[in-house]
C-alpha positions in Angstrom: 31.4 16.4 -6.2 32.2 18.2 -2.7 28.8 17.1 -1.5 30.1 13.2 -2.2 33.4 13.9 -1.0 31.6 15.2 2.6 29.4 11.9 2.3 32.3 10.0 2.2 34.2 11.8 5.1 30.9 11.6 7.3 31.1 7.8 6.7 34.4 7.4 7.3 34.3 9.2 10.6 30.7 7.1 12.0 33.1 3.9 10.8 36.3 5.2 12.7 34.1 5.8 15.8 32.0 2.5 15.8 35.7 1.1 15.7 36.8 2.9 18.6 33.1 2.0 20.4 34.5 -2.0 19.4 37.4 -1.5 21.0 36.6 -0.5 24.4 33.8 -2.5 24.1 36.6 -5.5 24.2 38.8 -3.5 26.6 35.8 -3.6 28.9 34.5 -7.1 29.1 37.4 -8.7 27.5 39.0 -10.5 24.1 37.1 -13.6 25.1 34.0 -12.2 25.1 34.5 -9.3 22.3 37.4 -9.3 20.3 39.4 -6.5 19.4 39.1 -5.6 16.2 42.7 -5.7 15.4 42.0 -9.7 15.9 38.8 -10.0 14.0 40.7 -8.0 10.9 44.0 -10.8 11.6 41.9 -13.6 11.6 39.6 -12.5 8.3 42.7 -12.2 6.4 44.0 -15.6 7.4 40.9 -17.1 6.4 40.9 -15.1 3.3 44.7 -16.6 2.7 43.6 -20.0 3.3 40.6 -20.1 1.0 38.1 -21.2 3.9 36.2 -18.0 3.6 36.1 -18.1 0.0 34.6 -21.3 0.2 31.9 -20.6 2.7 30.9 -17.4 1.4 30.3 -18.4 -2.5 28.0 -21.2 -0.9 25.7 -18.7 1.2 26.6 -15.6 -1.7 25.2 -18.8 -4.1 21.8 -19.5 -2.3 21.2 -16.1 -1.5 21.5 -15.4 -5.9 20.1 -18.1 -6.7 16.9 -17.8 -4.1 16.9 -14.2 -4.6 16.4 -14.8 -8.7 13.8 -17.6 -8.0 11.7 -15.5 -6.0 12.1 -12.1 -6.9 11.3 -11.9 -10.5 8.1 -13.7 -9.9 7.5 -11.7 -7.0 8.1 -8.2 -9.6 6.5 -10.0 -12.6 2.6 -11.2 -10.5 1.7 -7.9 -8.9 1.9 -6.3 -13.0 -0.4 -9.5 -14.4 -2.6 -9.1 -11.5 -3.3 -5.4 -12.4 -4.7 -6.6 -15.6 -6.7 -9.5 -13.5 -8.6 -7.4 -10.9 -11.2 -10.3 -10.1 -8.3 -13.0 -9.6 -6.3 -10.2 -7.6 -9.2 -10.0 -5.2 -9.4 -13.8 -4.8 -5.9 -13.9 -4.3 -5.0 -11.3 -1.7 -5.8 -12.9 1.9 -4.3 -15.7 0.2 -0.6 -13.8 -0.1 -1.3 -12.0 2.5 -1.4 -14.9 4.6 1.6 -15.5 3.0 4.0 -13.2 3.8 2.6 -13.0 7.3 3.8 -16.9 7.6 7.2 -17.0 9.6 9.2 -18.7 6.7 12.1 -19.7 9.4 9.1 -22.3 10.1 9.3 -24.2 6.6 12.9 -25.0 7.3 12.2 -28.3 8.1 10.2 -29.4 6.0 12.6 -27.6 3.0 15.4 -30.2 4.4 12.9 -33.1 3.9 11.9 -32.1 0.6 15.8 -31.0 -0.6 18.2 -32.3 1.8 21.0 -29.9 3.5 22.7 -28.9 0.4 22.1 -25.8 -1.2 18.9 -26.4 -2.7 17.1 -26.3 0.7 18.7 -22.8 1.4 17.6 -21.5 -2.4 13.8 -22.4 -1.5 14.0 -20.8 2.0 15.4 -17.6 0.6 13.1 -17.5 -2.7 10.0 -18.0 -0.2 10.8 -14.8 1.8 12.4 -12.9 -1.0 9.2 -13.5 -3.3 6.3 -11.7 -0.7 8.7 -9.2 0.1 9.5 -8.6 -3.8 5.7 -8.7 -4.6 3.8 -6.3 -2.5 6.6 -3.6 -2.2 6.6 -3.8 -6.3 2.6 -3.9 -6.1 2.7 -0.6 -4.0 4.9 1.0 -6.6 1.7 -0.1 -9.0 -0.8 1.6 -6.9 1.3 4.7 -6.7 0.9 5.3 -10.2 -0.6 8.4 -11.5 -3.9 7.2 -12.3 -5.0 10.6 -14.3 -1.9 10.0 -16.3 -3.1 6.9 -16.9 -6.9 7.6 -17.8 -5.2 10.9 -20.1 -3.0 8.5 -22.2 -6.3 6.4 -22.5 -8.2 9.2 -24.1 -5.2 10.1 -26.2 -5.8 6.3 -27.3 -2.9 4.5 -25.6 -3.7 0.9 -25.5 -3.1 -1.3 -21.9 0.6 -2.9 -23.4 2.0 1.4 -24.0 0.4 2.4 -21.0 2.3 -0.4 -19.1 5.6 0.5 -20.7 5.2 4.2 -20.6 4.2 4.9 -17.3 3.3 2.2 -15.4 6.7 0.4 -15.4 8.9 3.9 -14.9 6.7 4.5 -12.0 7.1 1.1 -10.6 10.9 1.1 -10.9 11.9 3.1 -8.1 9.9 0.7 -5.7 10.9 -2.5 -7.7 14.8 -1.5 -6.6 13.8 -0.7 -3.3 12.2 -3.8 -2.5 15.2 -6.0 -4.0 17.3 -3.3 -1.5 15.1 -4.1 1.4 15.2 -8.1 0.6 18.9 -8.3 -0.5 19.7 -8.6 4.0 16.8 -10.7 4.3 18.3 -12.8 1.4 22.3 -12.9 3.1 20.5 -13.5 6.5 17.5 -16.2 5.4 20.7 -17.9 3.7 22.5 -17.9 6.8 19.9 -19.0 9.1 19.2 -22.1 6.8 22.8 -22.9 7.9 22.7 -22.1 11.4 20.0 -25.3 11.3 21.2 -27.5 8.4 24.5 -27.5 6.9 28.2 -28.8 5.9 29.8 -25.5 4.6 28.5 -21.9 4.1 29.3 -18.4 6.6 26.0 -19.4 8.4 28.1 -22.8 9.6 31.5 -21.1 10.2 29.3 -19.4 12.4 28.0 -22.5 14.1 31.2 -24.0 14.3 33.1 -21.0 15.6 30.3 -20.8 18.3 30.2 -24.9 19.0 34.5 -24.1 19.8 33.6 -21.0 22.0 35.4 -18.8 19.4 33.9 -15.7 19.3 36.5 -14.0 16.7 35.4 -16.4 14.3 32.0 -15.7 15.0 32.6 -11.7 14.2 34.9 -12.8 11.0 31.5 -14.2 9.8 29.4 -11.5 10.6 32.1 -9.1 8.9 31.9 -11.3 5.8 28.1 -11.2 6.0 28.2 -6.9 6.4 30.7 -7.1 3.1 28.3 -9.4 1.3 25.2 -7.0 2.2 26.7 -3.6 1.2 28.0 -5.3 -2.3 24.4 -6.1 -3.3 23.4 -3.0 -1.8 25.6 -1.4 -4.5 25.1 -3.3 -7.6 21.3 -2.4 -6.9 22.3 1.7 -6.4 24.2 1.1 -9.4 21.4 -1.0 -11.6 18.7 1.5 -10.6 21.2 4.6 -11.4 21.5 3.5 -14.6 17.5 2.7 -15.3 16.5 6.1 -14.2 19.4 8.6 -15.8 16.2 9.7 -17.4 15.0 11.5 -14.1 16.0 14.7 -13.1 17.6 15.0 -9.9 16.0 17.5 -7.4 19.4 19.8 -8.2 18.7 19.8 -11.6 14.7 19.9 -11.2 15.3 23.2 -8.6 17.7 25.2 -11.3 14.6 24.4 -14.5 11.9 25.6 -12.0 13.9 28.7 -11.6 15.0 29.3 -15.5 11.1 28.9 -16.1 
């Protein structure tokens, strides 16, 4: 408890000081060029009020979800049926390798062509980056695994299906929700970017717009709302992972059985 409280102090101080740094950094070059924050924090509540950042940020919040669904759970769900395929995993590799190598900002385009500039052009351009990112952090978390575990709970006669639910997939976990914590920015941001090139709503075109009427407090009261979005997903992941492995021991609680043993 007075370890969390200190957290939350220490964070409170780094955001109180990165305040203070916004602040002369408008003091120095100006309101037009930085705004204060006392502006940025007037202006995101009148937006709030009105309903026009509600609107836009359900519509990028929408094809960031959406896109993040579509391509993560493939992206956990191939690298586990590929461990049972070695001979179609090697054929595939250079193949997904090439990939998630591919600048996906590229396909943009050609995602417009295919869907138009509502949302289902943003959904594909997020599900495309959120997939490779998804699959090979999830497939490292695969080849972490304990493989004498593995080849014990064989001889003990464990069949492929118990060995996959018993340790493979507890093992794989940890790296499962850190992939979807390391994609969840690239999901908000991908969103955004599809905006910045092809849109009629969304945080990504407030953006645009703000910047087309040389407004840069608009421009920070969208890349406020973006931070907010980011740190929410961040925390319904902590939590979701929390909650799938109350089953392991904290090193607290793994330091005070070493020492009763």
């Amino acid at each position: 408890m007075r370890e969390s409280l200190r957290t939350t102090l220490d964070r409170l101080v780094v955001l109180i000081v990165l305040l203070l740094l916004w602040q002369l950094a408008s003091r120095w070059t100006g309101p037009q060029w930085v705004p204060p924050p006392l502006l940025v924090a007037s202006r995101f509540w009148r937006a709030l009020a009105s309903g026009d950042l509600w609107f836009h940020g359900r519509y990028t919040l929408a094809s960031a979800v959406l896109g993040f669904l579509i391509g993560g759970l493939p992206g956990m769900a191939l690298p586990f049926l590929l461990r049972r395929l070695p001979a179609v995993q090697a054929v595939l590799e250079p193949y997904l390798v090439a990939g998630y190598g591919a600048p996906k900002v590229a396909l943009t385009p050609l995602f417009v062509i295919w869907f138009g500039i509502g949302l289902a052009s943003k959904v594909a351009l997020v599900a495309a980056v959120v997939f490779f990112m998804v699959l090979f952090l999830t497939a490292a978390g695969l080849r972490a695994t304990d493989q004498k575990l593995i080849a014990t709970a064989r001889v003990y006669g464990a069949d492929e299906r118990l060995i996959a639910r018993e340790i493979v997939w507890p093992a794989a976990v940890p790296y499962i929700f850190t992939s979807f914590r390391v994609a969840a920015p690239y999901a908000i941001g991908t969103a955004v970017v599809g905006e910045l090139i092809s849109s009629n709503r969304g945080l990504g075109y407030g953006i645009q717009a703000a910047a087309t009427d040389f407004d840069p407090a608009g421009i920070f009261v969208g890349v406020v709302a973006l931070a907010m979005l980011v740190i929410a997903l961040n925390a319904v992941f902590s939590w979701g992972e929390q909650r799938l492995l109350a089953w392991k021991p904290t090193t607290g609680a793994a330091d005070a059985t070493h020492s009763a043993l």
